[in-house]
C-alpha positions as a LaTeX table, in Angstrom:
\begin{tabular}{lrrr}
\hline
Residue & $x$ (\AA) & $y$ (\AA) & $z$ (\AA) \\
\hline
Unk1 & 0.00 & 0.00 & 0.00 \\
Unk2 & 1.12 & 3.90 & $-1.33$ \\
Unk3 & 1.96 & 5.96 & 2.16 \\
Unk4 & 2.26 & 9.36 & 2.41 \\
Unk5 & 3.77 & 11.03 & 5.41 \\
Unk6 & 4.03 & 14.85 & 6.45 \\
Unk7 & 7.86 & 15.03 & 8.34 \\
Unk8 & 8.41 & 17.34 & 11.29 \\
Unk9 & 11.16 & 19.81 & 12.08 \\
Unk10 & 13.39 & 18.90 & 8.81 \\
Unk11 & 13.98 & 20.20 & 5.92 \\
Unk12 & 12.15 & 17.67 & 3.76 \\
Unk13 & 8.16 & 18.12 & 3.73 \\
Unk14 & 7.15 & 14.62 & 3.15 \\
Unk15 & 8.04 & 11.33 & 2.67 \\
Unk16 & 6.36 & 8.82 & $-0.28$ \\
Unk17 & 6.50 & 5.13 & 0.00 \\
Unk18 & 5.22 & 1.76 & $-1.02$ \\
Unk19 & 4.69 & $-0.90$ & 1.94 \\
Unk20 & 4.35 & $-4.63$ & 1.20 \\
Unk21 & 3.61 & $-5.95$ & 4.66 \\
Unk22 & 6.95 & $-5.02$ & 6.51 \\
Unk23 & 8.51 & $-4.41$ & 3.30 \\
Unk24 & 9.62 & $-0.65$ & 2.05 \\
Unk25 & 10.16 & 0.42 & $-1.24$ \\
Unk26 & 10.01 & 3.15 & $-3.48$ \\
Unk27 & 11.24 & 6.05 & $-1.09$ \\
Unk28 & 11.06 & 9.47 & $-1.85$ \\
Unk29 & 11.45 & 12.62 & $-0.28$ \\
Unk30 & 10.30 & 15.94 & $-1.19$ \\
Unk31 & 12.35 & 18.62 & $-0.47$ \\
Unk32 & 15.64 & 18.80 & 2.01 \\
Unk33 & 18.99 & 17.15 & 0.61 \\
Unk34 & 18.60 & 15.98 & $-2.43$ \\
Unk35 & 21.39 & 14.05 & $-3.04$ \\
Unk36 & 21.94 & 12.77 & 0.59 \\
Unk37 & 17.89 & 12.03 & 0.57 \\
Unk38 & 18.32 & 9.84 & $-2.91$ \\
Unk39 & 20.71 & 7.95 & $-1.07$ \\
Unk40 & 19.19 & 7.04 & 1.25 \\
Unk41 & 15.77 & 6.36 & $-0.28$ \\
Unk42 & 18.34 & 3.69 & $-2.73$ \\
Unk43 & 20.15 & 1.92 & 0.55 \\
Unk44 & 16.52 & 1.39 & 2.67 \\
Unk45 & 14.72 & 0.17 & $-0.41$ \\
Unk46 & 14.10 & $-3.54$ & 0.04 \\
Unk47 & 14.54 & $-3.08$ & 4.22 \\
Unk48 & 11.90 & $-4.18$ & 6.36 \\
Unk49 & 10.14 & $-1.69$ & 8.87 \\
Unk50 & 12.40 & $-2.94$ & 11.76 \\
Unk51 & 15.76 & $-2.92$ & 9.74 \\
Unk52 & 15.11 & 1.07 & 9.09 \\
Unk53 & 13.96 & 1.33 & 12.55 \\
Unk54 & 17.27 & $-0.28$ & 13.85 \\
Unk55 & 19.81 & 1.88 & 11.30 \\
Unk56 & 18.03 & 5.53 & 10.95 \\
Unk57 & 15.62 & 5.96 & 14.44 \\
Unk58 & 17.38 & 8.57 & 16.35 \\
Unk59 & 19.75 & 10.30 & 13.96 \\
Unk60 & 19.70 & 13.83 & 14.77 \\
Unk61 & 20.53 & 16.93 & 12.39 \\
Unk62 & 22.45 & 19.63 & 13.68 \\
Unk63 & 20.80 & 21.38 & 16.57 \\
Unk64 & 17.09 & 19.26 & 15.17 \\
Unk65 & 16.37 & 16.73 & 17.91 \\
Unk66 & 15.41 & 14.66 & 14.34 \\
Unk67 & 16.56 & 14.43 & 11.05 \\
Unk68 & 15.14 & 13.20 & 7.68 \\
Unk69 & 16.07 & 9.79 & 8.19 \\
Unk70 & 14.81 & 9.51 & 11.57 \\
Unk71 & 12.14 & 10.87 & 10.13 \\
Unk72 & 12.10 & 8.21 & 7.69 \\
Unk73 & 11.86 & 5.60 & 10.35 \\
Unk74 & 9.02 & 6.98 & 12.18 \\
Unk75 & 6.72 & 7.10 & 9.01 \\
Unk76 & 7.40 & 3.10 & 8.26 \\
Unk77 & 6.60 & 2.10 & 11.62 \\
Unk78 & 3.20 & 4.12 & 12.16 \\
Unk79 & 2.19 & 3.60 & 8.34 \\
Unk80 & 2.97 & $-0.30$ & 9.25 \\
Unk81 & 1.06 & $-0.12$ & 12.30 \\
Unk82 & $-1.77$ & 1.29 & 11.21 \\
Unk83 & $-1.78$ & $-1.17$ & 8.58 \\
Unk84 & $-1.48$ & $-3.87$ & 10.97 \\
Unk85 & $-4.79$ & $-2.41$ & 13.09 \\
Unk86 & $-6.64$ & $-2.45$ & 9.72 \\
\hline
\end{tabular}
């Protein structure tokens, strides 16, 4: 299922996904870092929900108690949760 997530306080203003039960593909970010944002959209692809949880949750960006990838991991696990609830 398509997911569409609104980020908070990063530079990025939303985050576009696919989600095949704990499966994530087809990332992409609008806005913030491109290049650093393609990236990682390319290295998660394939990842379950728990793999991005375990590599991205926390990640901070500069003074931002988030960042874009964090950002990133929060989306999979409430768009697989709510999934999950039905």
């Amino acid at each position: 299922m398509k997911h569409t997530y609104k980020t908070k306080n990063v530079c990025s203003m939303q985050i576009r996904f696919t989600l095949d039960g704990d499966v994530v593909r087809d990332i992409s970010f609008l806005g913030g870092c491109d290049g650093n944002l393609k990236a990682v959209s390319k290295l998660c692809d394939g990842m379950t929900v728990e793999q991005i949880e375990n590599k991205l949750a926390g990640n901070t960006c500069g003074h931002r108690p988030t960042s874009c990838a964090d950002q990133l991991a929060i989306a999979v696990r409430e768009a697989y949760d709510s999934e999950r609830a039905g």
